[in-house]
Each structure stands twice: as structure tokens, then as C-alpha cells.
C-alpha positions in Angstrom: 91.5 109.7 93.6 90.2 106.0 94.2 88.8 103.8 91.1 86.5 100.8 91.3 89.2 99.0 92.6 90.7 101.4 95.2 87.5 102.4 96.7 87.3 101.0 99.7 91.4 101.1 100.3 93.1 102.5 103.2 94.9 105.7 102.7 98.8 105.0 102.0 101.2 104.9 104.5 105.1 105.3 103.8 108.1 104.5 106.0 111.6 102.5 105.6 112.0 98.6 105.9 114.8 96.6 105.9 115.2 93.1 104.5 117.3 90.7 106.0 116.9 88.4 103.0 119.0 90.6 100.7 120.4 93.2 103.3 118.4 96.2 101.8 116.5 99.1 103.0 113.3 100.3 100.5 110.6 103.0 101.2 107.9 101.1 101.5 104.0 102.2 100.9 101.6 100.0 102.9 98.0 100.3 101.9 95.1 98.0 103.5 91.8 96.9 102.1 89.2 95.8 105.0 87.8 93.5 102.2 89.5 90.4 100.5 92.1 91.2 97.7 91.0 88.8 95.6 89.4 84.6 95.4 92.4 82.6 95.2 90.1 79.4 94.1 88.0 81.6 91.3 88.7 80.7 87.7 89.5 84.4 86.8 92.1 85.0 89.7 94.6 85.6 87.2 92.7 88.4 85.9 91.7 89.5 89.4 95.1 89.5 89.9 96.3 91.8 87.4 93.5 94.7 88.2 95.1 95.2 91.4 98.5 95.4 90.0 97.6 98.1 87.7 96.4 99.9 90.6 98.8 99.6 92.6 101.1 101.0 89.6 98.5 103.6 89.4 98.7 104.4 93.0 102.6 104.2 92.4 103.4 106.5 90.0 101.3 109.5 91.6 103.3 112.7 92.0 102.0 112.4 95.7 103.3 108.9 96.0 107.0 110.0 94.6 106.9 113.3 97.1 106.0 111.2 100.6 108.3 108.2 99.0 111.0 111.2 98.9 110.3 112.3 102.9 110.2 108.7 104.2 114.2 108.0 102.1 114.9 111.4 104.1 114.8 109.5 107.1 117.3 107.8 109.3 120.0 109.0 106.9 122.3 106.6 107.7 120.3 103.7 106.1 119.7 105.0 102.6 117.2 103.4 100.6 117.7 101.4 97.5 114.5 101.1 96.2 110.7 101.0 96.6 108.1 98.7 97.4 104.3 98.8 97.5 102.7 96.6 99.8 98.8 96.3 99.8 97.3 93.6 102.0 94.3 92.4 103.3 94.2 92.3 107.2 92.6 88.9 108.4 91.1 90.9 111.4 90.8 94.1 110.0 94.2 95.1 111.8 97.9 95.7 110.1 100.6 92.9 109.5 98.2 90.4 110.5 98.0 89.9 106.4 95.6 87.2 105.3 96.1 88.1 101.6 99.0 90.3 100.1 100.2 92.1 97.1 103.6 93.4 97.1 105.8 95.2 93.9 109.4 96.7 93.4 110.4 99.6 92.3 113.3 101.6 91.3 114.0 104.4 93.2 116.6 106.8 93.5 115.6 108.8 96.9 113.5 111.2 94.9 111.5 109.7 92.4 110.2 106.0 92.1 111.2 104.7 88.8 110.0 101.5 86.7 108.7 98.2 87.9 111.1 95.1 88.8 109.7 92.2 88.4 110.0 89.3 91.0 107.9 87.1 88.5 104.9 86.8 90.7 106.3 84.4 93.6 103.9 82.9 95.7 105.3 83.5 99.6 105.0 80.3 101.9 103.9 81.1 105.5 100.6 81.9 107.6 99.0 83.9 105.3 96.2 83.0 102.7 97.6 83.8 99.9 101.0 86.5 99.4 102.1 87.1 95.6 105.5 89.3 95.0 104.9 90.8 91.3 
């Protein structure tokens, strides 16, 4: 069930990630948007900003969310997950991981059910993109 701000999202898709920079594996929930996340250079990006997060919380905390989060730790047992992370990006072409604008948030997870928020205190990545926040 798609708000306002969902509406034109991509449907969710889960699967494991690894990350060298702390040596952990997360379920991970991509979602795209064919359209801009947000104006970086508006006055209210802040605001902007923190409608997508509550979305993406929204989207998060689904009971369908925590069941394919569940499937996706199921596999490749031998790499447990230690958490969760939702990823929603805009593609520059319309494509994945060719982000030009992306959102991502941590979440506690213990295989089965995604848990509360951890904050990263909304770092701004460097790199080729437009413009990549971590909550």
C-alpha cells in the first residue's frame, strides 16, 4: 500500500550484502524511484528529507517487509546477517546501482524480525553520485 510518497516506487527487493567497511552481512531491501528523491539545492530539503525517511520506516516495519527480510537471512547460511538495511535510490538512467540520489537506513535485526532504527547521523557519502545520505 503506496502513500503520496511511495507512489511511483519500485516494488522492494531483498537479498544479503556484505560490507567490507565493517566486515558485516545485512539483509538489505533495495527499492527504486524512476523520479528524483528529492532537490538537494531547495530550501525545504531538510523537510523533503525527512518524508522519505518516514516512508522508508513505514515501508520497514511492514509485516511483509519482516517475512521476505526473514527468507533472504535464510540464505547462504554460512554468512548470517547482523542487521538490516533499507536502501531506496534514484537510478540516474532509470537502471539499478547506477544511483544518482540515495537514501539508506539501519536496522536491528535478529534473522526474523527487523527491530528499531540505528542511527548513522545522516552522513553524506562522497563519490559519483548526486547526492547519498546514510540516516
Amino acid at each position: 500500500m503506496a502513500t503520496f510518497v511511495s507512489d511511483h516506487w519500485h516494488p522492494p527487493q531483498f537479498s544479503k550484502i556484505y560490507d567490507p567497511r565493517d566486515g558485516k552481512t545485512r539483509v538489505a531491501m533495495l527499492i527504486t524511484s524512476p523520479e528524483p528523491l528529492f532537490n538537494p539545492d531547495a530550501m525545504n530539503v531538510r523537510s523533503q528529507i525527512d518524508a522519505l525517511a518516514t516512508e522508508i520506516d513505514r515501508i520497514t516495519h511492514c509485516k511483509w517487509t519482516s517475512q521476505e527480510a526473514a527468507s533472504a537471512a535464510a540464505l547462504f547460511p554460512a554468512h548470517p546477517s547482523t542487521g538490516f538495511v533499507a536502501i531506496l535510490e534514484h537510478g540516474s538512467n532509470g537502471a539499478y546501482a547506477t544511483q544518482a540520489q540515495r537514501i539508506k537506513a539501519y536496522y536491528a535485526f535478529d534473522a526474523e524480525r527487523i527491530g528499531a532504527f540505528e542511527s548513522r547521523g545522516m552522513l553524506i557519502e562522497d563519490g559519483d553520485s548526486d547526492w547519498c545520505l546514510t540516516l
